[in-house]
ZADOTI-962683 format. One record per residue: x, y, z of N, C-alpha, C in turn. Coordinates in steps of 0.2 Angstrom, whole numbers, plus 5000, padded with zeros to 4 digits. Layout:
BEGIN
XYZXYZXYZ ...
REM end
This chain:
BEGIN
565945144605566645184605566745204613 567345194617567645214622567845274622 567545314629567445374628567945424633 568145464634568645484638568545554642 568745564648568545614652568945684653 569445664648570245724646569745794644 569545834649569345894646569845964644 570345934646570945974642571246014636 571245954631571445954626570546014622 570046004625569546054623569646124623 569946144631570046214633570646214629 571046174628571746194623571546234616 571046184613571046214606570646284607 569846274609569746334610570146394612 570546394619570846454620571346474613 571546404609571946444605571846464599 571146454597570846474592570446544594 570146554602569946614600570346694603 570946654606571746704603571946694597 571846664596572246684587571646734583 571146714586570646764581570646844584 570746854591570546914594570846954594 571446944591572147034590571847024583 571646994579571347004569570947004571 570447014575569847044574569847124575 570347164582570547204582570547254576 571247194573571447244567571147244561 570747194559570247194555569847274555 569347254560568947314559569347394559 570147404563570447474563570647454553 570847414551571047414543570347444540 569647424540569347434536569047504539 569047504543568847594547569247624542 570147624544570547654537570247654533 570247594528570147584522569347654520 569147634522568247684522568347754524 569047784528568947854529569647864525 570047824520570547864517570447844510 569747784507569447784504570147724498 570547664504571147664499571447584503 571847544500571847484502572547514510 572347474514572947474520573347454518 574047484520574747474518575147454525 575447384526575847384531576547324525 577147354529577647334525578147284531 578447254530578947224534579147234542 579047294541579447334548578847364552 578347424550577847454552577447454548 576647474553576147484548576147534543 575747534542575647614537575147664543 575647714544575547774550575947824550 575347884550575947954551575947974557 576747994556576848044564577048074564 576948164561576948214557576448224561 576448274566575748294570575448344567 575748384562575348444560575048394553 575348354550574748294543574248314546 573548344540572948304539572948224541 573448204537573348104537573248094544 573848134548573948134555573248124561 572948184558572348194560571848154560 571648104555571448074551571548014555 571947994555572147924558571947924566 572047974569571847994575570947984574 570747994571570048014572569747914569 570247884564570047814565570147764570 570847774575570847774581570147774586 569947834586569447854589568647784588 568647784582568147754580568247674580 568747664579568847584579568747564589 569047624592569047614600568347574601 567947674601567147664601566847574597 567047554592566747534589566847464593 567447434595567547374597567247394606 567247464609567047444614566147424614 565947454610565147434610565047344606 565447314602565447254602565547224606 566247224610566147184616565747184622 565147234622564547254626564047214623 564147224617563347184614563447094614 564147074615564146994618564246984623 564347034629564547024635563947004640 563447044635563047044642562546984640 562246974636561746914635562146834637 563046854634563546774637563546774645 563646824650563446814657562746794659 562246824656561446784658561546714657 561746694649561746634646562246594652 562746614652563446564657563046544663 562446614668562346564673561846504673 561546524667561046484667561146424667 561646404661561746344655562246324662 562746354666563346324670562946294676 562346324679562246314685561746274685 561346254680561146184679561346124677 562046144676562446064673562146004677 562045994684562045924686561445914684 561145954682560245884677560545884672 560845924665560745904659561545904659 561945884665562545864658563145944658 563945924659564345984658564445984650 564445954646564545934640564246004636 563646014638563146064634563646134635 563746134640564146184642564846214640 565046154635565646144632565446174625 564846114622564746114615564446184613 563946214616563546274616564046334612 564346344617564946414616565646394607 565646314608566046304603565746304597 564846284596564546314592564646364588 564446424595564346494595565046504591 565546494594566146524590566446494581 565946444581566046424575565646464570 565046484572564546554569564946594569 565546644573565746694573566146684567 566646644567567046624563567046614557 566546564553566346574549566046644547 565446674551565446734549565946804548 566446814552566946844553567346824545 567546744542567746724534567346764529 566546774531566046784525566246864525 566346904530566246964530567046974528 567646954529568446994526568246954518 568046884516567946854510567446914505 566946924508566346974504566547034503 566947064510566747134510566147164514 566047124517565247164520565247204525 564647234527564747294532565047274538 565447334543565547264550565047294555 564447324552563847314558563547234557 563747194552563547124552563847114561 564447154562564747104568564347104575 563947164575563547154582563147124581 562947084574562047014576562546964577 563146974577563946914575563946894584 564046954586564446974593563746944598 563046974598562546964599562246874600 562446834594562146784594562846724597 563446744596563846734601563846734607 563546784609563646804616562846734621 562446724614561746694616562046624618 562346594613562646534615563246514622 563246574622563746594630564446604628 564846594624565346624624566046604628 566546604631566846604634566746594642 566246614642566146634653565946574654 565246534648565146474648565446414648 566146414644566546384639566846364648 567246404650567746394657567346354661 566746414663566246364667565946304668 566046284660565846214662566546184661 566946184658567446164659567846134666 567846204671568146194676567546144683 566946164680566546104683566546024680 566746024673566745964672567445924675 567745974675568545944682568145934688 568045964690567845954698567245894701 567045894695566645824695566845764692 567545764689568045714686568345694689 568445714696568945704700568945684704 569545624709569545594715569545614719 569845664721570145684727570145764727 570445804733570545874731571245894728 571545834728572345854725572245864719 572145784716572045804710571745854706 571045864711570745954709571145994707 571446014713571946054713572346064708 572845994706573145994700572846014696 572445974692572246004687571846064685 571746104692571246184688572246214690 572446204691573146244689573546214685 573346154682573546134674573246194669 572646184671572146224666572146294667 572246334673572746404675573346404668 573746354670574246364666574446344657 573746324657573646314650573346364646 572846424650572546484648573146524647 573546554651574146584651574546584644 574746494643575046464637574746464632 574346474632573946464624573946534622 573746584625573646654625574246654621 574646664624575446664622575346644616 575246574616575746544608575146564603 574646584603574146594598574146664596 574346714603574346774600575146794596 575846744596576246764594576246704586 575746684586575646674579575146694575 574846724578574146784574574546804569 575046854571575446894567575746864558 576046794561576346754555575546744552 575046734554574546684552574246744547 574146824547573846874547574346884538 574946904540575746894536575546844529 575446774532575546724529575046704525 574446724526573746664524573146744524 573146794526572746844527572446824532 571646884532571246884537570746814537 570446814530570146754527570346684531 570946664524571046584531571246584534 571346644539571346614545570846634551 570346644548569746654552569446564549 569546544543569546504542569946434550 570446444548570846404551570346394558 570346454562569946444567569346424567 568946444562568446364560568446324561 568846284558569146214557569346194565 569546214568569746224575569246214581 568746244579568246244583568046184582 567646154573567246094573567646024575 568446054574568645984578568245974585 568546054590568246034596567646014598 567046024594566545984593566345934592 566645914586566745824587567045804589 567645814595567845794599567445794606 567045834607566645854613566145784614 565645804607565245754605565145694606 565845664602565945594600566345554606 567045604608567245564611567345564619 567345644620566945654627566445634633 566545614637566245564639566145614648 565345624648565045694652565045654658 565145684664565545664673564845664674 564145704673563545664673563045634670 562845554674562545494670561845524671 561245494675560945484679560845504686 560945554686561045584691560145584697 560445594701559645604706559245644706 559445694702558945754700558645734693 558845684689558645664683558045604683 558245584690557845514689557245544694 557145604695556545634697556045654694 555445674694554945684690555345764684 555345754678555445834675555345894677 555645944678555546014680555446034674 554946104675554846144668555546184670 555646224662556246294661556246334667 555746354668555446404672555446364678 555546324684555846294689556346294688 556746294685557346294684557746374684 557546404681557746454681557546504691 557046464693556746504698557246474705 557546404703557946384708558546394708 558846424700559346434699559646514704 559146554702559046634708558946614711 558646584716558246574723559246554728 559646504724560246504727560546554727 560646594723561046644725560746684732 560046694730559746724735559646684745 559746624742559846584750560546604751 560846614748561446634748561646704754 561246754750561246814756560846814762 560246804760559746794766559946754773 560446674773560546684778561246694780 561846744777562246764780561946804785 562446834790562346904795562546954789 562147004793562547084789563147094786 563547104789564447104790564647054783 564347004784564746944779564346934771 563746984773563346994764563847044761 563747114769564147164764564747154764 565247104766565847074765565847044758 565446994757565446964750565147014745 564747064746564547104741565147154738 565747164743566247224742566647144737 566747114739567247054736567247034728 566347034727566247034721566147084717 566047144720566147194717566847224715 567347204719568147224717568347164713 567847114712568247064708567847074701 567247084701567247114696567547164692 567447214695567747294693568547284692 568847234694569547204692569347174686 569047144685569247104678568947134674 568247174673568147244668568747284666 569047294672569847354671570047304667 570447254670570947214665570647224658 570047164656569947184650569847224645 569647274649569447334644570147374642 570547374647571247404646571647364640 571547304643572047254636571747264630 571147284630570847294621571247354618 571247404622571647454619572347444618 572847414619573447374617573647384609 573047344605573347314599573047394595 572647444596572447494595572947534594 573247564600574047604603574347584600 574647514599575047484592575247474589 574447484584574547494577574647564577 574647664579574747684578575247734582 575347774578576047834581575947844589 576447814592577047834590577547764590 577047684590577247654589577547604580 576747614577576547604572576947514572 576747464575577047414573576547384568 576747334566576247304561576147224566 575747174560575447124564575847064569 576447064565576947024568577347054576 577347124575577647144581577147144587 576347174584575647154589575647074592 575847004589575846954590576346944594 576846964595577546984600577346984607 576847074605576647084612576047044616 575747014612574946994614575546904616 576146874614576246834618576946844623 576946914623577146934628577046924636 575946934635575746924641575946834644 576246804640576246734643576646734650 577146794650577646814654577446814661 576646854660576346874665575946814668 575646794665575246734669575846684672 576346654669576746634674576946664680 577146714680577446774687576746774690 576346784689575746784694575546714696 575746674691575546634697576046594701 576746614701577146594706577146644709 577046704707576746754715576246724719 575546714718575346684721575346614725 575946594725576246524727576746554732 576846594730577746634735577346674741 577046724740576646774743576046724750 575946704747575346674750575546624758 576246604756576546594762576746634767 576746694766577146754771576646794771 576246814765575646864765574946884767 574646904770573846884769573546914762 573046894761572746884754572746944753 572446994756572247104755572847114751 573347074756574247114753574147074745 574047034745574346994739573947034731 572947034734572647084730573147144729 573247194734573447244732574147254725 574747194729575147194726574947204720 574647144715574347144712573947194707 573647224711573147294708573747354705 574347354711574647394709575347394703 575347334703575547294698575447314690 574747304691574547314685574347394684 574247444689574147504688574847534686 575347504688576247524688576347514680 575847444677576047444670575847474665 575147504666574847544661575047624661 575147644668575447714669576247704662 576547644664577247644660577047664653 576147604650576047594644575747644642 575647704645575147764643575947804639 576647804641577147824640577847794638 577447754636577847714631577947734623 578547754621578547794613579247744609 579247694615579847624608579747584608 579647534603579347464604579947424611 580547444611580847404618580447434626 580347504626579847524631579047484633 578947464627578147424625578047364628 578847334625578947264628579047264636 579547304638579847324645579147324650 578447364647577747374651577547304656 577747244654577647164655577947164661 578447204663578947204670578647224676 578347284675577747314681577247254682 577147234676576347194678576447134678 577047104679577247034682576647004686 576347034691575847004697575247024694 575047084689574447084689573947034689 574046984686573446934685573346914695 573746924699573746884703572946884710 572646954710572046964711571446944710 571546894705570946854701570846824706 571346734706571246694710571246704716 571546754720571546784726570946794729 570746834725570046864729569246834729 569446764723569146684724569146684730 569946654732569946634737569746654742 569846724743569446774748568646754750 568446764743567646734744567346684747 567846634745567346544748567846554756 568246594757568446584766567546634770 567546684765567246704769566446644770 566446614765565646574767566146524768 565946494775566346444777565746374777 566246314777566146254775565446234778 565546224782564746214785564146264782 564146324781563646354776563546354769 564146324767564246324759563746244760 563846194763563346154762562846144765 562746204770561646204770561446264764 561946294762561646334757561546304750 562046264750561846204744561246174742 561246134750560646104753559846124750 560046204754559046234751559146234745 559746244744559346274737559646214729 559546154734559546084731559846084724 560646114724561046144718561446064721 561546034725562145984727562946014724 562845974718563846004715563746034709 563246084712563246144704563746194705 563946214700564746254698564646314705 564146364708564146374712564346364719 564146294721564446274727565046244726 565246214719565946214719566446284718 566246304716566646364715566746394720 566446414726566646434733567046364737 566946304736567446274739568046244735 568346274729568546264724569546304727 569346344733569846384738569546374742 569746304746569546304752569746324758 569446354763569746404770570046374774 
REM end
């Protein structure tokens, strides 16, 4: 069977299977939190959910207080997958040139098929949803998302001829995150409507196993034979110990200036993309209750709303970048997004809710900026003696710093 190098159509369905499940998973857990504190099936009708906003109601009260507990409750989930998927990403990603980018694909799309089918068993059964943190936990082992990209955007950079086509294609695939988000969050809504929570945790099943027999069968991995393969075997533990040792050649021969320069870069591009995500979780929360009260179809609106934004951002980053230096185009960006959520904290009509999207036009734009900020500061010549020691050749971290090249 002729195998093909298209790793496209993979990040396609993934991204849009696990948008379609992440605002229903949201709502899932705030319906059954209700369900358990009003002791009563959740009512959402055509127009809005079932919410009061009579501030003097007990119900009033009540519903603020499951508010409360559904926040709490999805923030310590996304904590319990977040942290084991980041160990797991650098591992499994930054040894792709011995074993292969493919694992790196399959692994995560496994994982979300356990999620999935288990997230069916748990709305089909009724069962507790502290099932979801051994759920969130054993997902997050398999890597999850961080891994899923990782190898992705590495199995392009090793598919590729030239740096144009690089270039093309990671802003194909820029542009495909954006779109998928979009179209998958503004069909959640119908899918939730139409089919429940059930098939369509199901459907995303289904979604997944494609993506693995496609991975599998017809995917064909950008390494054969490689010169680290055809070498005597390493144990787990040598690998693990070369895998740290590059990061660590990494700072040991910068100068001062240029560690704590990269150290400041990765720390604000961290604590940018924490901000981001933790912010947008509480979105479909705010909502579902007063003094919005939308129901599921209008939350799919706004969840493909954000598609708006990933476009503008990255034609800002295209427009800007010719007139601007990068700090300006971060900040623009930072303040973008700060412009939006200040709106979103006082937003009381769903037209004001949608309007939020207008300030945050550039937010995404910080992300890939401050990439690029990163590989200018380790320049060409050190990016490959630090490759060199730490004998990684075209593993995702020496790509990824020249992935924006200076």
């Amino acid at each position: 069977m002729r195998k093909v190098l298209c790793v496209e159509p993979v990040i396609f369905i993934y991204l849009f299977a696990t948008s379609l499940t992440t605002p229903l998973v949201q709502q899932f857990i705030y319906r059954r939190l209700w369900e358990q504190e009003y002791n009563s099936t959740f009512v959402s009708d055509s127009n809005v959910s079932h919410c009061e906003q009579n501030k003097s109601s007990p119900t009033y009260i009540k519903q603020k207080e499951v508010q409360e507990k559904a926040s709490v409750f999805n923030m310590q989930l996304d904590l319990t997958g977040a942290i084991p998927s980041l160990i797991v990403a650098f591992v499994i990603v930054a040894n792709g040139d011995r074993q292969g980018h493919k694992r790196s694909l399959v692994l995560p799309s496994v994982g979300a098929l356990i999620a999935g089918i288990s997230l069916t068993a748990i709305s089909y059964f009724s069962l507790s949803l502290s099932v979801l943190f051994a759920v969130a936990f054993v997902t997050g082992l398999f890597g999850s998302i961080a891994t899923f990209l990782g190898g992705g955007f590495a199995f392009i950079a090793d598919g590729c001829h030239d740096e144009n086509q690089k270039t093309t294609r990671i802003a194909v695939v820029d542009l495909i995150f954006g779109l998928v988000s979009g179209l998958a969050g503004l069909s959640s809504g119908y899918f939730l409507r139409g089919i429940g929570f059930t098939w369509t945790f199901v459907t995303a099943s289904l979604l997944h196993v494609i993506n693995i027999i496609y991975i599998i069968f017809f995917l064909e991995d950008t390494i054969g034979v490689s010169e680290f393969q055809q070498e005597v075997p390493v144990s787990y533990k040598e690998l693990l110990r070369e895998t740290f040792s590059g990061v660590y050649m990494l700072f040991k021969t910068a100068p001062y200036k240029k560690r704590i320069l990269i150290i400041v870069l990765l720390f604000a591009f961290m604590t940018y993309m924490f901000t981001m995500l933790g912010g947008s979780s509480l979105f479909t929360l705010y909502e579902l209750d007063e003094p919005l009260c939308w129901n599921e179809v209008y939350i799919g609106y706004g969840a493909a709303a954000f598609t708006s934004v990933s476009l503008t951002s990255f034609l800002g980053v295209y427009l800007f970048s010719k007139c601007l230096k990068d700090i300006y185009i971060v900040f623009i960006g930072i303040f973008s997004y700060i412009g939006g959520m200040i709106m979103a904290a006082f937003a009381k009509t769903t037209l004001l809710m949608f309007l939020v999207r207008v300030p945050s036009l550039f937010c995404l734009m910080p992300i890939p900026v401050l990439r690029s900020m990163l590989s200018k500061v380790v320049l060409t010549g050190e990016q490959a003696g630090f490759c060199a020691q730490a004998g990684m050749g075209r593993t995702w971290l020496c790509w990824y710093l020249k992935k924006y090249p200076a």
